[in-house]
C-alpha positions as CSV (number, residue, x, y, z in Angstrom):
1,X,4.3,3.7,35.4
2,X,6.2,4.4,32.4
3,X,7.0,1.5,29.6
4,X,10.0,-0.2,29.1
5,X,10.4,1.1,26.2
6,X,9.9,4.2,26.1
7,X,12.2,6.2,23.5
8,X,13.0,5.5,19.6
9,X,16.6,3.8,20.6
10,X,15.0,1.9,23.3
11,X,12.6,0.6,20.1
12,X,15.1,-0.2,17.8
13,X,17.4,-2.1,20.6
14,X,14.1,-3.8,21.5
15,X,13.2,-5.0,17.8
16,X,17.0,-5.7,17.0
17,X,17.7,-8.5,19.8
18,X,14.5,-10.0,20.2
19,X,13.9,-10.0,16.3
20,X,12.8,-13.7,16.6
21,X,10.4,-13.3,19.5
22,X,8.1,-10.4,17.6
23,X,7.4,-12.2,14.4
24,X,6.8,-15.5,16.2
25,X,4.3,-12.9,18.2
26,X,3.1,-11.2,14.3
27,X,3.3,-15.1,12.8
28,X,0.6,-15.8,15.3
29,X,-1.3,-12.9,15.4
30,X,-1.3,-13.3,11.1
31,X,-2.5,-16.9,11.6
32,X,-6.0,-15.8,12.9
33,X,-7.2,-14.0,9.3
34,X,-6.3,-14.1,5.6
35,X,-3.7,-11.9,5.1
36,X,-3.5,-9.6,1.4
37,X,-1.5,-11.3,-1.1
38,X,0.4,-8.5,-1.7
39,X,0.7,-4.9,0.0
40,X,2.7,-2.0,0.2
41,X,3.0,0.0,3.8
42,X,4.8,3.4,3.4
43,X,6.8,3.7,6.8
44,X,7.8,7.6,8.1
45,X,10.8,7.9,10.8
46,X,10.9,11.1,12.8
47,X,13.3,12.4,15.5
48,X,11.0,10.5,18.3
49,X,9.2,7.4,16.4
50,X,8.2,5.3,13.0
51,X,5.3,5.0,11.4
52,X,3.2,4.0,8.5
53,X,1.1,6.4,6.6
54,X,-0.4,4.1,3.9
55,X,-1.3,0.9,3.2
56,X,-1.8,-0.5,-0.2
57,X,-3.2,-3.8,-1.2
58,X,-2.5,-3.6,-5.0
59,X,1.2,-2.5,-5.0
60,X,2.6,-0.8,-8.4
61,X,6.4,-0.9,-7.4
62,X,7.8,-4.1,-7.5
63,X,10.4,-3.1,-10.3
64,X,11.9,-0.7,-7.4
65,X,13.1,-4.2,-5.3
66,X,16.4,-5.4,-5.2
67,X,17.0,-9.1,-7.2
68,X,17.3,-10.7,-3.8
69,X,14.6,-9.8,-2.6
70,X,12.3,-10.7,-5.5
71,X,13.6,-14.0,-4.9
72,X,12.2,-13.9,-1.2
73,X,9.1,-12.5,-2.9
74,X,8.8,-15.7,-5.1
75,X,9.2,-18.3,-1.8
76,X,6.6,-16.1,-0.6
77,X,4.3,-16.1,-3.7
78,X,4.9,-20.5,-3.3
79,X,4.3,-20.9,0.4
80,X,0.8,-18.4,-0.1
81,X,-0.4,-20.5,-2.8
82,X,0.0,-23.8,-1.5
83,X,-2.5,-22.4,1.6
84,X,-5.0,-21.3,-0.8
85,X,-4.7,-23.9,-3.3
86,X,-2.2,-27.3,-4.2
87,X,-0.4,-27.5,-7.2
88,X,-1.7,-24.3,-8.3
89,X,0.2,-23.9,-12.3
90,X,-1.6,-21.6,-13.9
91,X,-2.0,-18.4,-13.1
92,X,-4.1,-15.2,-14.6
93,X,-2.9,-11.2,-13.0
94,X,-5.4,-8.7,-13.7
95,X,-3.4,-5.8,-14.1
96,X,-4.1,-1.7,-14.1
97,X,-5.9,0.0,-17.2
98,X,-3.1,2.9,-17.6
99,X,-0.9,0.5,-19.9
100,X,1.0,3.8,-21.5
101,X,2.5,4.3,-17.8
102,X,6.0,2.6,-19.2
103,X,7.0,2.2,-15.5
104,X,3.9,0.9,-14.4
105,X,4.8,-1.9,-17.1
106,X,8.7,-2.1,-16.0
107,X,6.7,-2.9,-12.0
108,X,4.4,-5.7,-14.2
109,X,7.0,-7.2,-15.8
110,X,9.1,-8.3,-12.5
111,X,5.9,-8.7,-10.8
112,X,4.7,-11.5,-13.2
113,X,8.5,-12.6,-13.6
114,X,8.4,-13.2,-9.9
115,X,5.6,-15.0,-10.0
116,X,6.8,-17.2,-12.1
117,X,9.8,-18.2,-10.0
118,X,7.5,-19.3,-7.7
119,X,6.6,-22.3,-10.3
120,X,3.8,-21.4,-12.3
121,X,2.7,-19.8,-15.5
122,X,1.7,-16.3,-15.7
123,X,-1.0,-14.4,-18.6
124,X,-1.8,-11.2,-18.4
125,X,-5.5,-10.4,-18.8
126,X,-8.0,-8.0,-18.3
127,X,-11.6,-7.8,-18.5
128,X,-11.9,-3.9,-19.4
129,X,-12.8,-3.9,-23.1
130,X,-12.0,-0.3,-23.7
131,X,-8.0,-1.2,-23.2
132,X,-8.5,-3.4,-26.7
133,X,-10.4,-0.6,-29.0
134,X,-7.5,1.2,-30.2
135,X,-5.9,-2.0,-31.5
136,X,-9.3,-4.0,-32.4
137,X,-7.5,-7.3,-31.5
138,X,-7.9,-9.6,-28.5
139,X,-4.2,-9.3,-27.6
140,X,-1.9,-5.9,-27.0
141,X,1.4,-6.0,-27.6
142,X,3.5,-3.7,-24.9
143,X,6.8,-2.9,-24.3
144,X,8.1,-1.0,-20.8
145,X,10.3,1.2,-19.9
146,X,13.2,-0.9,-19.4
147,X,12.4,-2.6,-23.0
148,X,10.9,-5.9,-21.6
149,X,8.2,-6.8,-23.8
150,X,4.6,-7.9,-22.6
151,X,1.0,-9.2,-23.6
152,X,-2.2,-8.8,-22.3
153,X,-5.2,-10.6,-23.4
154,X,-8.9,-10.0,-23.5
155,X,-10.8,-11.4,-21.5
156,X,-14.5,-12.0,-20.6
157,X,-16.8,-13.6,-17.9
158,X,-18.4,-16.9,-18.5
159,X,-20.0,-19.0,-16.7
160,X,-18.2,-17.7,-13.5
161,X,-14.4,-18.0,-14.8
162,X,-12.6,-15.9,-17.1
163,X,-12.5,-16.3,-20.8
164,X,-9.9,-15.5,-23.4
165,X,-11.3,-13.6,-26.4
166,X,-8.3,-14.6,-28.5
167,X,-8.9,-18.3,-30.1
168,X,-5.4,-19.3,-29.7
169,X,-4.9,-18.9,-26.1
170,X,-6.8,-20.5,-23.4
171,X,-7.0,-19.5,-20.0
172,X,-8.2,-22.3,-17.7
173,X,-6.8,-20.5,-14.6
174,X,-6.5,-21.7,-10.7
175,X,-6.0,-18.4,-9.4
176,X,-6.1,-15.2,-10.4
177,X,-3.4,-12.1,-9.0
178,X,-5.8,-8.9,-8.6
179,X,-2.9,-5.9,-9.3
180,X,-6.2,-3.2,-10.7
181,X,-6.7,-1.3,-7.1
182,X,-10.3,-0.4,-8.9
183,X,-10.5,3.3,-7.3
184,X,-12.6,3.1,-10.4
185,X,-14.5,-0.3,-10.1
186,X,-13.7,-3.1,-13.1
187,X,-17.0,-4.4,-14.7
188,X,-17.0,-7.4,-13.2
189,X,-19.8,-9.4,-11.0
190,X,-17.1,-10.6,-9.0
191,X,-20.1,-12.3,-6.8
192,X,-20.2,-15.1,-10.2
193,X,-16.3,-15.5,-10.3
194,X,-15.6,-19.1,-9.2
195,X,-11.8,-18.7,-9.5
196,X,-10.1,-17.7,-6.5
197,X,-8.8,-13.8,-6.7
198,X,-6.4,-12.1,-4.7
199,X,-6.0,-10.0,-3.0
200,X,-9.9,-9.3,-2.6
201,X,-11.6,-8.0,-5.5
202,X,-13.8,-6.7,-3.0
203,X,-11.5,-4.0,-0.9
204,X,-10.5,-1.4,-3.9
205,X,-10.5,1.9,-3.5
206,X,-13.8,2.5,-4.5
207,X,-15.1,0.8,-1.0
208,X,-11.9,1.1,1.0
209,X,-11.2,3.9,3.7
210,X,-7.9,5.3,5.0
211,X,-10.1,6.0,8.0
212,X,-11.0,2.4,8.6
213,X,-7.3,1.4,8.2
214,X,-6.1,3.8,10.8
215,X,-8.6,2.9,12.8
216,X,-8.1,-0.9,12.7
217,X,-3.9,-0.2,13.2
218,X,-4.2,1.7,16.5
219,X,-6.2,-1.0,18.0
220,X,-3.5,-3.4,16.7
221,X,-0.3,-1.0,17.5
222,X,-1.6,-1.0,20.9
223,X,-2.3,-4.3,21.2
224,X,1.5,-4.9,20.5
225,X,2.8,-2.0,22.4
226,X,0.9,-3.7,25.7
227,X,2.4,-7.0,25.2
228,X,6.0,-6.0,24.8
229,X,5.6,-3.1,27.0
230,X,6.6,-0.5,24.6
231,X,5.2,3.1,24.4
232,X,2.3,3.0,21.6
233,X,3.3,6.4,21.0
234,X,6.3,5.1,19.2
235,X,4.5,3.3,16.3
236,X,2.1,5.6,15.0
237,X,0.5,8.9,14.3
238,X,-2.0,10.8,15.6
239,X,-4.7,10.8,13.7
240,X,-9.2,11.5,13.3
241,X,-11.6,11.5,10.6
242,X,-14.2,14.0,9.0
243,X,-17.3,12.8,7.1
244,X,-19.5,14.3,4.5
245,X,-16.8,17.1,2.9
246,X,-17.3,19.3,-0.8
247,X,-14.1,20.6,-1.1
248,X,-15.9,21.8,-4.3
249,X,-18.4,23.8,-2.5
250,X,-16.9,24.1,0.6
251,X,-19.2,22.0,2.7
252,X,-18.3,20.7,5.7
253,X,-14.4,22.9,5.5
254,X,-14.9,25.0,8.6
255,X,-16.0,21.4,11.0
256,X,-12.4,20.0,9.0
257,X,-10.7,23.6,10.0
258,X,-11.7,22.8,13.6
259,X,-10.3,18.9,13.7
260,X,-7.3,20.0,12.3
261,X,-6.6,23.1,14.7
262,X,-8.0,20.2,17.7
263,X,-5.6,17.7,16.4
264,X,-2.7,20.0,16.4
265,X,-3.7,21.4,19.7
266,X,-2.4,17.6,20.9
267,X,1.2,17.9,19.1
268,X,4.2,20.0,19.6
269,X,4.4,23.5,18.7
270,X,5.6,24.0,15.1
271,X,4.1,20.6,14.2
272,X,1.9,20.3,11.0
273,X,-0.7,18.0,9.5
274,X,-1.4,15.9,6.4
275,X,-5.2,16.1,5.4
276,X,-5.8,12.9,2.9
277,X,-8.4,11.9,0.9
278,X,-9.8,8.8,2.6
279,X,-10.0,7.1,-0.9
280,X,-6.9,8.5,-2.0
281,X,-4.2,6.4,-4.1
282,X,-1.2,7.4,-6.0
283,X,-0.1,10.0,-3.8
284,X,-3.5,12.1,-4.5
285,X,-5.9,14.0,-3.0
286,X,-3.3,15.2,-0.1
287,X,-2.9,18.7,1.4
288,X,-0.1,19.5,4.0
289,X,-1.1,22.3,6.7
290,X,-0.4,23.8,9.6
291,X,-3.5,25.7,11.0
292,X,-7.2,25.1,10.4
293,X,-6.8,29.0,9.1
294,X,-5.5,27.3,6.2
295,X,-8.2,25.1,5.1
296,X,-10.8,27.7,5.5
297,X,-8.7,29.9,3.1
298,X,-7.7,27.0,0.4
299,X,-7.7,28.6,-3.1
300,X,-9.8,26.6,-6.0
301,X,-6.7,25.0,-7.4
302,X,-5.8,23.2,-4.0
303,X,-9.6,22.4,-3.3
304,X,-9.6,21.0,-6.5
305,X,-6.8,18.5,-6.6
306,X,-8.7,18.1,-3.1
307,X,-11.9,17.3,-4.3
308,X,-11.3,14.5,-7.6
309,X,-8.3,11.2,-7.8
310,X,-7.3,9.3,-10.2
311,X,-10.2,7.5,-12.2
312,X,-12.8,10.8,-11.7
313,X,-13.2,9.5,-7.8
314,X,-14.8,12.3,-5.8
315,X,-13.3,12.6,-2.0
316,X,-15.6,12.8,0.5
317,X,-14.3,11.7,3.5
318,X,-11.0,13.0,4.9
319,X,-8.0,11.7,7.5
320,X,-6.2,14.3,9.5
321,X,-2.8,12.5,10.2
322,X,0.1,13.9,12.3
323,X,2.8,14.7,10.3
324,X,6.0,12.7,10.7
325,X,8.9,15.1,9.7
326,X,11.6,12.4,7.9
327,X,14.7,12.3,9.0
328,X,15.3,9.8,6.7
329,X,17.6,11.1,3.6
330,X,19.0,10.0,0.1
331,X,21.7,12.0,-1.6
332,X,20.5,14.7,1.0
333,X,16.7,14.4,-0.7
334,X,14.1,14.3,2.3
335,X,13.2,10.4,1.6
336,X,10.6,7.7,3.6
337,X,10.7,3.6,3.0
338,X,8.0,1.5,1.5
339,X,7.8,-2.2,2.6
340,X,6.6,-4.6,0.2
341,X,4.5,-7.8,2.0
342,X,3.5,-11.0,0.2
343,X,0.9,-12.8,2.3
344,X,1.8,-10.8,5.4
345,X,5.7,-11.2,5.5
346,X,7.8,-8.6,4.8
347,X,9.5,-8.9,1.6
348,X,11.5,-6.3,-0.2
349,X,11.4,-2.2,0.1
350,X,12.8,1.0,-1.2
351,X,13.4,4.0,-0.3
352,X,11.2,7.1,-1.7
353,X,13.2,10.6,-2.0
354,X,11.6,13.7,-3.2
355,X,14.7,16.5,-3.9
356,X,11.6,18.9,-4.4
357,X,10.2,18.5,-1.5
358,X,10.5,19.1,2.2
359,X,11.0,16.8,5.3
360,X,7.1,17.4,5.9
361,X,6.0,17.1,2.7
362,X,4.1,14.5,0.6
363,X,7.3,13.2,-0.9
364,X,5.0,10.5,-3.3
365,X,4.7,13.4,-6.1
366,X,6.7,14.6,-9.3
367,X,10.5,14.8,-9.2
368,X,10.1,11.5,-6.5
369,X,13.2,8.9,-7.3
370,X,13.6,5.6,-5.9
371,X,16.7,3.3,-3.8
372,X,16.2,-0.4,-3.5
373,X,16.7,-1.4,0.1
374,X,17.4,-5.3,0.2
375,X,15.5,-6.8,3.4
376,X,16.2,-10.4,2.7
377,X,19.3,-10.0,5.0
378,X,17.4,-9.0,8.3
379,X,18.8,-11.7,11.1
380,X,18.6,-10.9,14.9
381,X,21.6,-9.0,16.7
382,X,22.5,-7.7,13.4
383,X,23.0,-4.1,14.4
384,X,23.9,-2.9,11.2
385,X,20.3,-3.6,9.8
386,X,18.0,-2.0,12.8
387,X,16.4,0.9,10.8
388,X,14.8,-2.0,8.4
389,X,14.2,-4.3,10.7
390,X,11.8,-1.9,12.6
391,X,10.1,-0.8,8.9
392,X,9.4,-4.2,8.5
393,X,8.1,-4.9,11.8
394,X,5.7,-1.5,11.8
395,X,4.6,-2.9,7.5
396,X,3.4,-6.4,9.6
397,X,1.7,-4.4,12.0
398,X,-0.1,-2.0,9.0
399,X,-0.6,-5.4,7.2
400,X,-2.2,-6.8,10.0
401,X,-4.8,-4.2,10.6
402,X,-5.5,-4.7,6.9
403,X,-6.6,-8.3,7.1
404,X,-9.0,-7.1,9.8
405,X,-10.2,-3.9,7.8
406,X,-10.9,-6.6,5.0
407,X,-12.9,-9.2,7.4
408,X,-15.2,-5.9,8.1
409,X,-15.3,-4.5,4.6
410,X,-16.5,-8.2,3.4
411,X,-19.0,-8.4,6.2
């Protein structure tokens, strides 16, 4: 018997007039497990349905949100950290290492600005000593791309808190903002921190798997799809998962080359695949094909960017994921939305366009520019807004899976 909903206009009616009903339904759902404090879902659309092809629990983009929506963010931030702790006032965020990325300091900058508005104080610290040698002080002066001006402080671990190496500024946190996604793990025993950190310390990249993630949203997209009788088809790709791969020596490439031609064996014709590096971040570690032929035949340049990310992280596992050709543009670039969640509510997004790129392509890769999207606005029956009403829907759904990827990875 076919669904109810059974095409990509039957979805977006569906999620436009019963707006209300679905995140009561989510609401719920979120209630059960900690959500991440923050996390950023990057949503495809195709001609036939939507859905997310990464999740990220230490976002890097939060300079890319409209004003309004950083104010939602902020009531967000307030009503998260009244659950985890009252009259929170101080607060630490552990930020990245790459501190000359003058954009990644423009996304820090509104991020602890919008912390802030929720009503507390915000230093920036970090416990990676090698950030302080070239200036052989306990404080580094920084200035972003936009020209707003920021500190971070040194910092080490004492007697399960952490301590500011600079004499004139004491720390004395409640909570501490994790924003290092620690592909390349910070030296900390974060088994001896006493002071509550989120989101995890213990679900970076180093442990985390795309595979796991995937895994964990297809049980929860069809777990939504049955109760509101919608085709599960509609809210996510096709997907499977290879172990134990060298891109460097080639180990393991022909059993990849046959998943990929078995996976597109279940698509239509013409269709293509991405093959990701289950550890990947930063839009790294990503290959887009179209044949197993072509993974058996990658020259040492593409194995290569295959084979190493960002922080010297070797891939070994890989996720074969349907690709979703956009049909999303901006100024006629080939573009795809990112939803940015605080504590499991959709927040704020933008739009990522790639004029260098095509509609299949990994669009998260040089000559990439950005359009703020302002979700604040979403209200049922308003017609005008369905494309981002059903992005945010699909993020809650990503963001969902992730609170249940975390209960396992913590295990």
């Amino acid at each position: 018997m076919p669904n109810k909903i059974s095409s990509k206009a039957d979805l977006e009616q569906f999620v436009c007039h019963h707006w209300n009903d679905i995140n009561n339904w989510l609401d719920l759902e979120q209630s059960k497990l900690p959500q991440p404090l923050t996390s950023s879902v990057d949503v495809r659309e195709s001609r036939t349905k939507f859905a997310p092809v990464d999740h990220n629990m230490y976002p890097a983009g939060f300079n890319n949100l409209c004003s309004k929506d950083l104010l939602h963010c902020a009531d967000r931030f307030k009503e998260a950290f009244q659950k985890i702790r009252p009259n929170i006032k101080r607060i630490g965020l552990l930020p990245e290492s790459h501190t000359k990325n003058k954009f990644y300091l423009d996304h820090l900058f509104k991020l602890k600005s919008t912390i802030e508005m929720a009503g507390t104080e915000v230093i920036i610290f970090s416990p990676d000593q090698e950030l302080f040698l070239e200036v052989q002080q306990p404080v580094i002066q920084l200035e972003s791309q936009s020209g707003f001006h920021l500190e971070i402080h040194q910092a080490v671990e004492e007697g399960g808190t952490f301590v500011s190496l600079n004499p004139k500024m004491e720390f004395q946190f409640d909570l501490v903002v994790l924003n290092h996604d620690q592909s390349n793990p910070l030296p900390v025993e974060w088994q001896k921190i006493v002071t509550p950190v989120f989101p995890s310390p213990l679900v970076g990249w180093y442990k985390r798997q795309k595979n796991l993630h995937f895994k964990w949203y297809k049980k929860i997209a069809d777990q939504f799809a049955s109760q509101f009788d919608i085709d599960p088809d509609l809210i996510q790709a096709h997907f499977s998962a290879v172990e134990n791969i060298d891109f460097n020596t080639k180990e393991g490439l022909d059993e990849l080359a046959n998943q990929v031609d078995q996976l597109l064996h279940t698509l239509p014709p013409e269709s293509s695949v991405f093959v990701k590096a289950s550890q990947g971040t930063y839009g790294m570690g990503i290959s887009v094909v179209s044949s197993g032929e072509e993974i058996r035949t990658m020259n040492r340049k593409v194995r290569n960017k295959m084979d190493i990310g960002k922080n010297k992280l070797k891939f070994t596992s890989v996720l074969i994921q349907e690709g979703i050709e956009t049909v999303v543009k901006y100024d006629n670039a080939p573009a795809e939305v990112t939803i940015y969640l605080v504590d499991g509510k959709s927040s704020g997004g933008f739009m990522r366009a790639n004029p260098l790129k095509g509609p299949q392509a990994n669009l998260n890769a040089q000559g990439m520019i950005y359009q703020k999207l302002c979700l604040s606005d979403i209200k049922q029956d308003s017609d005008h807004k369905i494309k981002e009403a059903v992005y945010s829907i699909i993020a809650r759904l990503s963001t969902l899976a992730a609170s249940y990827e975390m209960k396992e990875l913590m295990e």
